[in-house]
N, C-alpha and C positions, 0 to 999 in steps of 0.2 A: 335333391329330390323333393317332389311337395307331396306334401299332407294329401292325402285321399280324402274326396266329400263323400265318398258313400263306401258302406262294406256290404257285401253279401253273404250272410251265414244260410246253411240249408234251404236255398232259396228265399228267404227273407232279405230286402233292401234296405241299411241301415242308415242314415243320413248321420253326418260327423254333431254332435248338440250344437255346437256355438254357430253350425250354418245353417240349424233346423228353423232358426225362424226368419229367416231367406227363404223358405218353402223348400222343396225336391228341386233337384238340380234341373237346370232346362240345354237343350243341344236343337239349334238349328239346323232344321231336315227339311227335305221334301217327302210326304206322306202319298204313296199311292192306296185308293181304297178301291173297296171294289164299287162296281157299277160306273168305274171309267172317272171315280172323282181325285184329282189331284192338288194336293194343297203342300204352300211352302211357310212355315213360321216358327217361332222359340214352342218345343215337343217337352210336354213333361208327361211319362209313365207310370199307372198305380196298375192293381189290378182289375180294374175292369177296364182298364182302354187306353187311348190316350189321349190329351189336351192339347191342342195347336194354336196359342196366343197370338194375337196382333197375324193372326191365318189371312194367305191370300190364296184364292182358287187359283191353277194354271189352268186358264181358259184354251189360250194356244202357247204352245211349246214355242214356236219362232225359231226352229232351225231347220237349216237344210244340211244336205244331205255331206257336204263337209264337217256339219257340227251335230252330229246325231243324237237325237233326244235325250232322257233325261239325262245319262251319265254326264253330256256338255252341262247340261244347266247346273248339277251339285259341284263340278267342277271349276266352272268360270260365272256361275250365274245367269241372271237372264238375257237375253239378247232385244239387240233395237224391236225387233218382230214380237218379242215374247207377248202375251196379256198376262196381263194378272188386276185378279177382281178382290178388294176387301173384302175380307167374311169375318169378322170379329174373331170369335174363341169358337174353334170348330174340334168336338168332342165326336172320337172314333172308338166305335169296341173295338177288344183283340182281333175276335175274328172277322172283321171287316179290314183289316189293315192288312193287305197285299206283300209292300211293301216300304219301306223307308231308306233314304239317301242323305247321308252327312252333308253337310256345307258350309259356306264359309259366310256366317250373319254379315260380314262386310260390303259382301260384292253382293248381296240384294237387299243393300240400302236404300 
């Protein structure tokens, strides 16, 4: 069994000491926001929002109708069709974050 990097007591997020100065943990997602913006990069969560590192905008999805939006892309990644535009470190409030999709940092190398 491994070592937990984070506790959460009464809604507080505790980061393990010896990983605290690695920063908060980071999970590769796709972030949907509102106003239709979609971005894919390493997510790290405080409270006021969240930070998306080495973020790239999904300009076009690039699936059809075989491989249906975004669930294919957190699943298998992006496709030959996909776009994706650098945006550096793209910083979301809570309430603009729609939602977010797990994935695998490999397959959008």
């Amino acid at each position: 069994m491994s070592t937990p990097i984070t506790i959460t007591i009464d809604g507080t997020e505790y980061i393990r000491k010896t990983d605290a100065a690695a920063g908060p943990p980071t999970e590769h997602q796709i972030v949907v926001a509102d106003r239709g913006w979609v971005f894919v990069g390493n997510v790290t969560k405080d409270d006021a929002g969240i930070s998306i590192a080495n973020a790239r905008c999904i300009r076009c999805w690039g699936t059809d109708n075989d491989k249906p939006g975004l669930g294919y892309l957190a699943a298998n990644g992006p496709t030959s069709k996909t776009k994706l535009d650098p945006s550096g470190t793209v910083r979301v409030p809570l309430h603009a974050v729609v939602a977010t999709f797990d994935t695998d940092a490999a397959k959008w190398a």
